[in-house]
C-alpha positions as CSV (number, residue, x, y, z in Angstrom):
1,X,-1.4,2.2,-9.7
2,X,-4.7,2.6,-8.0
3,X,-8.8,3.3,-8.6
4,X,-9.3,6.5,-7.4
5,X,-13.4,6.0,-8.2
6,X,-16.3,5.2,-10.6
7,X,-18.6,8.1,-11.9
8,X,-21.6,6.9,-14.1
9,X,-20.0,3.4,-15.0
10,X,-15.7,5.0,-15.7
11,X,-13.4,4.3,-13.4
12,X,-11.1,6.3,-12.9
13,X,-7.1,5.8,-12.3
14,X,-4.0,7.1,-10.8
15,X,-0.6,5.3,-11.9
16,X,3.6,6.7,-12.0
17,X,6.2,5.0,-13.9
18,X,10.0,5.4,-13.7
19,X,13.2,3.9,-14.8
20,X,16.3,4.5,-13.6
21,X,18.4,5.2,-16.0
22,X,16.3,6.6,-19.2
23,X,13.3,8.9,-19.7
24,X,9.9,6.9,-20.5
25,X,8.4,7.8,-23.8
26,X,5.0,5.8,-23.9
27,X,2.7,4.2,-21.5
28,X,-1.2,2.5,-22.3
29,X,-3.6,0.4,-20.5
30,X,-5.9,-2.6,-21.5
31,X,-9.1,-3.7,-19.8
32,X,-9.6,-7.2,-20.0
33,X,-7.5,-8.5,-22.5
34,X,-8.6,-5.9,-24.8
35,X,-7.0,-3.1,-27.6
36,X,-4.2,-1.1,-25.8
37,X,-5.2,2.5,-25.1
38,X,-2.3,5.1,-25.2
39,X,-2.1,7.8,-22.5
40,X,-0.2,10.5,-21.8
41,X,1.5,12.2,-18.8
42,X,-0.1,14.3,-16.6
43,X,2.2,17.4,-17.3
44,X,1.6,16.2,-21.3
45,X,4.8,15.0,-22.0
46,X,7.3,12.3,-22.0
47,X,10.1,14.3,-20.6
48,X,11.8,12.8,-17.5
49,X,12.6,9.3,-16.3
50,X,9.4,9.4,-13.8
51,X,5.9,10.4,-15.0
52,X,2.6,10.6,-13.3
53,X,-0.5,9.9,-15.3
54,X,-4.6,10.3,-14.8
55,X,-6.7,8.4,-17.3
56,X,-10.2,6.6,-17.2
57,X,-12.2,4.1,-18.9
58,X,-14.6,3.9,-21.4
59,X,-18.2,3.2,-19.9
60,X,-18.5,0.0,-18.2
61,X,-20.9,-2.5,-17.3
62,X,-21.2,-3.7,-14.1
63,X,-19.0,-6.4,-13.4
64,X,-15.5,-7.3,-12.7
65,X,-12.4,-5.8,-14.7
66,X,-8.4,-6.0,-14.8
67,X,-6.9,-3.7,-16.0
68,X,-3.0,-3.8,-17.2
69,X,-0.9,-0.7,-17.0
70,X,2.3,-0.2,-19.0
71,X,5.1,1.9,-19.2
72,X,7.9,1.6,-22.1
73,X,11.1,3.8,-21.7
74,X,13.6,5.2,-24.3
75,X,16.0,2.1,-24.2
76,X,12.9,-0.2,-25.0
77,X,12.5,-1.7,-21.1
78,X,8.6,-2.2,-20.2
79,X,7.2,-2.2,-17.1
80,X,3.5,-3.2,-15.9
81,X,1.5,-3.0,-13.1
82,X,-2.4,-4.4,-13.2
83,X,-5.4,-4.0,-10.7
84,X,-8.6,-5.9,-10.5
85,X,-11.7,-3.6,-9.7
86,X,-15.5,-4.1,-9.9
87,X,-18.2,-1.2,-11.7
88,X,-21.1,-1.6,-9.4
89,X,-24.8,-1.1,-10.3
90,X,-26.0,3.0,-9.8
């Protein structure tokens, strides 16, 4: 998982997910600690056992964030990945 950039205060991300043995049918992230956010494939749909996915943030202040990635596949197995990143001022 990476951050490909931050336009006007959203940061934007680039993250894959796989499992070896069963397709993955959900994935979300959380900033801080906060409410999970569900995201979705970038071909739209939970159909193979590795996904690609583009998503960004809500606005941000400046500051410094974490954000979690997770992935959740059709047997139940979760997998994360997080990545520390700071919104600077304009």
């Amino acid at each position: 998982m990476k951050v490909v950039g931050v336009e006007k205060g959203r940061a934007k991300f680039e993250a894959t997910g796989s499992s070896g043995l069963v397709r993955l049918t959900a994935a979300s992230f959380a900033l801080n600690s906060g409410k999970w956010v569900n995201v979705v494939p970038t071909d739209g749909l939970f159909d193979a056992k590795a996904e690609s996915f583009r998503f960004q943030s809500e606005s941000l202040q400046p500051g410094s964030y974490v954000l979690v990635f997770r992935v959740r596949d059709a047997a139940g197995n979760t997998g994360t990945a997080d990545v520390v990143f700071t919104v600077k001022r304009d």
